[in-house]
N, C-alpha and C positions, 0 to 999 in steps of 0.2 A: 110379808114382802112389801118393801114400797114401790109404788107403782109411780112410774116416771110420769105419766100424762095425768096430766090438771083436765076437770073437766070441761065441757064446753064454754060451759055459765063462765067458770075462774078464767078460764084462757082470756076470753070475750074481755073479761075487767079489767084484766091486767093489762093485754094490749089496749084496751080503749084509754085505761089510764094513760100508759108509754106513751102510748101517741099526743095524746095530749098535752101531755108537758112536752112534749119532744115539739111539738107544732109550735108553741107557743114558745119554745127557747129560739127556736130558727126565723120565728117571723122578729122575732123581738131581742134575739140575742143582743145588741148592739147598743139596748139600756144597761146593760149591764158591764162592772169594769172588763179590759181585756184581759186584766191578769193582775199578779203583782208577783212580789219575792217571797219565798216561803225557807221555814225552815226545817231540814230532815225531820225533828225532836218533834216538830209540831205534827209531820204527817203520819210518824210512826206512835201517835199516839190517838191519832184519830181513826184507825184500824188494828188498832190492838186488842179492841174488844174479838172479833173475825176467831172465834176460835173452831166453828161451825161442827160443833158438838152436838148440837142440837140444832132442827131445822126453823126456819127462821123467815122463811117466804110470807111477808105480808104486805098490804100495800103500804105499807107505810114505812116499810125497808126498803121498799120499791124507789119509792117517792123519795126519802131518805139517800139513798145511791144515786141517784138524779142530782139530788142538790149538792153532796159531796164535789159529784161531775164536775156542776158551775164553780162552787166554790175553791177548788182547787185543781183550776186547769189554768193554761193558756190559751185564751181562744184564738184558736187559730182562724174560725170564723167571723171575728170578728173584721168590720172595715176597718177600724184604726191599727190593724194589724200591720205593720211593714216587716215583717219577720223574712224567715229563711223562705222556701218553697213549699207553704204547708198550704194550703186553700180552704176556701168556703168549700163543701161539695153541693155540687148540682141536682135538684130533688130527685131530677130520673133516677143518677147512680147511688141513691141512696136506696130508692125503689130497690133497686138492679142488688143490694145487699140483701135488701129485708127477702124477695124472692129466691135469691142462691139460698140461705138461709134454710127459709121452707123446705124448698127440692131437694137440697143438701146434693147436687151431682156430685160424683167423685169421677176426675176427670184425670185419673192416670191411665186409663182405658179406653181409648175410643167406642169400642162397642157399650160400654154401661153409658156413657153419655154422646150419642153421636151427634145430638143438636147443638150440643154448647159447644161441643170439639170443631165441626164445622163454621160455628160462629167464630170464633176465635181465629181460625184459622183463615177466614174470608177477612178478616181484621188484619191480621200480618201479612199479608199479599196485599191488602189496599194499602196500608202503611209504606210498604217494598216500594211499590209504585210510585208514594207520593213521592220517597227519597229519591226516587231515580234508577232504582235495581232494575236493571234488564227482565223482562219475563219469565226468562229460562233461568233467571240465576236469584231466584228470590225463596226467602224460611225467615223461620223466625220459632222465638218462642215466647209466653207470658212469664215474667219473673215476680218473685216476692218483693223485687225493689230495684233502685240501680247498682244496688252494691253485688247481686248473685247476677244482675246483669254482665259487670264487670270482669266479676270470676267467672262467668262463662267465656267471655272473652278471650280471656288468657288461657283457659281451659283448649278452647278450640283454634287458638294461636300456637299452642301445644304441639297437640295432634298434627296440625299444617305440618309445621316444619319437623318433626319426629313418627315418623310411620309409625314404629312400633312404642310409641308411649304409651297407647292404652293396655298392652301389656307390661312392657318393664318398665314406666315412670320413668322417675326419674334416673335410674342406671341406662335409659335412652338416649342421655344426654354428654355426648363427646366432648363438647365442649360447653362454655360458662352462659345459656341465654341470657341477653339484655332485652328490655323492656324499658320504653323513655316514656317518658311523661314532663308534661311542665310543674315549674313548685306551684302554679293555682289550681293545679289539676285537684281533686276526688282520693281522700286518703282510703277509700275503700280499694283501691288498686295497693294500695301497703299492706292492706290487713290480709287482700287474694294471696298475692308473692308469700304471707305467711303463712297464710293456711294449706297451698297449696309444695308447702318445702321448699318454693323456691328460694326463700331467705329475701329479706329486706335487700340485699346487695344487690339482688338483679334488677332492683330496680334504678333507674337512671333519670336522678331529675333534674331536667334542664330547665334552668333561670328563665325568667322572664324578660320580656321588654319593656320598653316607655308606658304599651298599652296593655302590660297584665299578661300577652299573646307568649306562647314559649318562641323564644328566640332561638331562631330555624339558622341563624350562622355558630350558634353555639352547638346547636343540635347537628349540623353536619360536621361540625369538628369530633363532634363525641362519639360519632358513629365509628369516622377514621382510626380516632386513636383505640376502640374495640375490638376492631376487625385487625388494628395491627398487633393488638396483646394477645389474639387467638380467641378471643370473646365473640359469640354469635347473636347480633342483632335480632331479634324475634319478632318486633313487637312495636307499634310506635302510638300513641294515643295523643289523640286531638279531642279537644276539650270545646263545647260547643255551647258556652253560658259556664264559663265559671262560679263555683256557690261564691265566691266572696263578691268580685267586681265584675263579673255578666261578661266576664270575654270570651271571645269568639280566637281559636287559632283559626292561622288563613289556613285552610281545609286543602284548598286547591296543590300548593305548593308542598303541604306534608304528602300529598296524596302522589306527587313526581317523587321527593325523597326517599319513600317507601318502595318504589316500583324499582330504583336506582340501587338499595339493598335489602330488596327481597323481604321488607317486614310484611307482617301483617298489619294494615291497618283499623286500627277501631278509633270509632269516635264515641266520646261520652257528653251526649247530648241528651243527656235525662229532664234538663229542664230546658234548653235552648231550644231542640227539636222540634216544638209544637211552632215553630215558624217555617215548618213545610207546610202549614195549613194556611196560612198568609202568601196570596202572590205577591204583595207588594213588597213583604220583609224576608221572604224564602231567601234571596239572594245571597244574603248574608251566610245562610248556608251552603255555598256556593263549592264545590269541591264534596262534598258529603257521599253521593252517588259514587264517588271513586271506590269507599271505603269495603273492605270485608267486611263490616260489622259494624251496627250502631247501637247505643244503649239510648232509650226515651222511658223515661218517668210517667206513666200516666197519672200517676197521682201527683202531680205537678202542676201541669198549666192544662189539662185536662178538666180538676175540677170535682176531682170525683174522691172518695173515701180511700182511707189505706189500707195496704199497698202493691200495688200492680205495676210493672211495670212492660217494657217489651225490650226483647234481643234481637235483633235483625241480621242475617247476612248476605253476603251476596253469592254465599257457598251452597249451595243448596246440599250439598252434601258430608259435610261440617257435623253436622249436630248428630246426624245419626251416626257418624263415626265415633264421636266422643261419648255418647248416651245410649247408643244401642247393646240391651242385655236379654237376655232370655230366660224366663223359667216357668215350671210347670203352673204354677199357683195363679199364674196371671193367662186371662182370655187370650184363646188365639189372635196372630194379628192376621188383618183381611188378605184372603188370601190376591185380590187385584194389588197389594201393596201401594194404593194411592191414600187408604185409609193412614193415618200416624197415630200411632198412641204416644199420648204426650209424656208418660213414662220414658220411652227410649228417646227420648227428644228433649231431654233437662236434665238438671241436676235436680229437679222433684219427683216426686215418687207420686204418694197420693195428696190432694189440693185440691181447693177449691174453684167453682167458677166465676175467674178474677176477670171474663172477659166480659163480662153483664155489664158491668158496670161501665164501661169504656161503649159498647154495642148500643145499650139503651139511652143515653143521653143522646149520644148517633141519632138514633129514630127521632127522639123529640124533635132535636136541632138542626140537625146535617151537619156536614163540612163547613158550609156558610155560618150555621149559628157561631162555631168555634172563631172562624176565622175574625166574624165582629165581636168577639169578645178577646181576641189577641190585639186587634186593635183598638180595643177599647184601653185595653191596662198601658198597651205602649203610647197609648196617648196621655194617659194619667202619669206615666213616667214623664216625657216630656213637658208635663205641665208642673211637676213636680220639681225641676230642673230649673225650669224659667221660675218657679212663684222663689225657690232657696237662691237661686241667685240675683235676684230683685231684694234682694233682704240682707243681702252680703255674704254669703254662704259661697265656697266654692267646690267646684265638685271636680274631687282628684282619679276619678274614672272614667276610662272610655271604656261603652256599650252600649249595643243597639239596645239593648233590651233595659227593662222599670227596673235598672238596679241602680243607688244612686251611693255612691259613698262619697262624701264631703265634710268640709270644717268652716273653720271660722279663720282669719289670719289671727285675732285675739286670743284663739285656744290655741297656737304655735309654740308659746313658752310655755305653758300649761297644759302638756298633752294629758293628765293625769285625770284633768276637767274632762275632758271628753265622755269616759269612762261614769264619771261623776254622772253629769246630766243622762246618761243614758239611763243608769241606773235607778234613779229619782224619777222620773218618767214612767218608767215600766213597775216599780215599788207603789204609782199611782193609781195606776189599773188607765191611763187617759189613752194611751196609745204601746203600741208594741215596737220599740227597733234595737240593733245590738250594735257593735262595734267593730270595724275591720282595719287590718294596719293597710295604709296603702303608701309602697317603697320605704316602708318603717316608720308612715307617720300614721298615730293614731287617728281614723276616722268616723264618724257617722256612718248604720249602714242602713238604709230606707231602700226597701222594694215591695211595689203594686203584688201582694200574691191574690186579691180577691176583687171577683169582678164587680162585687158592688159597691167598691173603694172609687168614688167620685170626686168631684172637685170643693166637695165641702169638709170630706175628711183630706184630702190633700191641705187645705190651706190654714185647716185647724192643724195640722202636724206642724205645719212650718212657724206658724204664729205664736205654738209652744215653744217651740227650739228658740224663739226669737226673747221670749220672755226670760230665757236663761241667759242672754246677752245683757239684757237690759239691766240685769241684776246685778251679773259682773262689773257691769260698766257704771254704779250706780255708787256715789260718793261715800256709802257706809260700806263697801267692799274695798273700796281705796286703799 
């Protein structure tokens, strides 16, 4: 029989190795390129030996698997990263992995783990707080990402407006729920409406405005004309950091619209959100506290490994309506009923302890450590703004937040170049950024996602983008 445990002596190696290279790629990653372009042929041939026939554990497959890693990733830790919302993570919460890990808690049960369930849960109540939820009216739960965030939303906007959905579904359903969203909204709410039967069609996506923001004169027209075809408004989503251009809808005003036809509102602030931890930039989440329910990414502007995220509402009674089941196989629940088992409080069953890693960077940092390091990136965004437009660059988005999409007036006729140069760039391994259309015109899209992205990798991105100018404009391009 083979015997799963390595002995002391081998464990000792192999971690002493891991670590090692693992120490030496995070202090030093940042010699090495961010990335480049690959092709399928080339990686399906690079793991096609893997037929694990025969075992294979040596340090040197170890080591080997390590450099594959470097060699064929995108580092998303890297500082010339301007990428999507992916981060460096912070060494606690990597700590905060390596320990779940070990303990392995398995946290569908409150009683097998009552110390992480309580952490966790002292987490979504400080969270509650920051947003603005009243005391009496605060839950939450840890999600795998913002996308089951989402589908909880809709899940529990469900329930709300249909008593008996969690027995008859959807034959609960009289008439046709809508569900609005703006078009910068999060296509994980298309993929819910699908998985969840309600079909693509319930969803309702309202245009945008000048500023990227769903346009709220569009949005009460569309309500109208629902409510007058017999269609039942449900559902209203306010977007709080768009992934493409970082917009914010005005919170405040969805938050009177919804009260006016009875929606539920969520907001999907998976990456905007961590500007409840900034007094100075909170504002802009201004309206937030209204909502039923918020989605926050903690693997976002957090900082920390993938992927965790949180669900908020202001229902306190919400979750266990949609999640609470019973069966013999599973521990009693306490009989004081304060305890929660996170089972009847998600769409997870059994999982891991995603809140370590959100908890432990806490300890190291606090609130404050976060908050200067939100200010830190929104200031690298703003420097990133002034060094592109000192250069001739103009930037066709409005957001508070380090997301930056811009062009050139010379790549105007040539929106195909845009494309070009991004490409050539990221094919170089010199820096990371992608492309976003902004009101149909092709853009540059640069955003701060790593907090040791300073003003030396800011001004090195801009001086490359600058070099592709110069090329253009250079008499053997004529």
């Amino acid at each position: 029989m083979t015997s799963f445990d390595l002995g002391r002596t081998e464990q000792e190696a192999f971690l002493q190795q891991t670590l090692s290279t693992l120490l030496d790629w995070y202090e030093k990653g940042d010699e090495a390129p961010v990335g480049t372009l690959w092709s399928h042929q080339q990686l399906q041939a690079t793991v096609a030996d893997f037929t694990y026939k025969k075992p294979a554990a040596t340090k040197a497959s170890l080591q080997n698997l390590m450099q594959q890693l470097k060699d064929f990733t995108i580092h998303t830790t890297n500082s010339n990263y301007f990428g999507l919302f992916n981060p460096r993570a912070n060494f606690p919460s990597i700590l905060a992995d390596i320990i779940t890990a070990f303990f392995n808690p398995q946290l569908a049960a409150w009683s097998h783990a009552p110390y992480a369930a309580e952490i966790e849960r002292n987490l979504i109540l400080q969270c509650c707080q920051r947003f603005g939820y009243a005391e009496e009216a605060q839950d939450g739960t840890f999600t795998s990402g913002g996308a089951e965030s989402n589908l909880t939303a809709i899940i529990c906007a469900l329930h709300h407006h249909y008593p008996n959905y969690g027995e008859e579904g959807l034959f609960a359903l009289k008439q046709m729920p809508v569900i609005y969203c703006s078009a910068e909204s999060h296509h994980s709410l298309l993929k819910a409406t699908r998985s969840l039967g309600l079909g693509a069609k319930t969803l309702q996506v309202i245009p945008s405005d000048m500023e990227e923001r769903m346009d709220l004169k569009q949005l009460k027209h569309q309500l109208i004309l629902d409510e007058a075809a017999g269609k039942q408004p449900i559902m209203v989503v306010g977007t709080a950091g768009t992934t493409g251009s970082g917009a914010i809808d005005d919170l405040d005003t969805l938050a009177v619209i919804c009260k006016a036809h009875s929606c539920w509102f969520h907001v999907d602030a998976a990456y905007g959100g961590a500007l409840m931890l900034s007094t100075k930039h909170r504002r802009h989440l201004s309206g937030i506290e209204k909502s039923n329910s918020i989605t926050m990414d903690i693997h976002k502007w957090f900082s920390v490994p993938m992927g965790i995220s949180l669900f908020l509402t202001s229902d306190p009674n919400i979750l266990h309506r949609a999640f609470d089941v019973s069966t013999a196989y599973m521990p009693e629940k306490g009989e004081s009923k304060k305890e929660i088992d996170p089972y009847v409080h998600s769409l997870q069953w059994s999982r891991r302890f995603m809140g370590l890693k959100m908890h432990l960077p806490l300890l190291f940092f606090g609130w404050e450590g976060y908050e200067e390091v939100i200010h830190h990136q929104i200031h690298q965004g703003q420097l990133l703004r002034e060094s592109l437009e000192a250069a001739g660059w103009e930037i066709k988005n409005y957001s508070h937040l380090p997301i930056l999409c811009f062009s050139h007036p010379s790549l105007e006729q040539t929106p195909a170049r845009v494309q070009e140069i991004v490409d050539d760039i990221v094919s170089k391994g010199k820096a990371w950024i992608s492309t976003y259309p902004i009101k149909g015109q092709p853009c540059i899209r640069a955003c701060i996602t790593n907090y040791n992205t300073g003003p030396e990798e800011v001004q090195k991105l801009v001086d490359l983008l600058s070099t592709y100018l110069r090329q253009d404009s250079s008499p053997d391009n004529s």
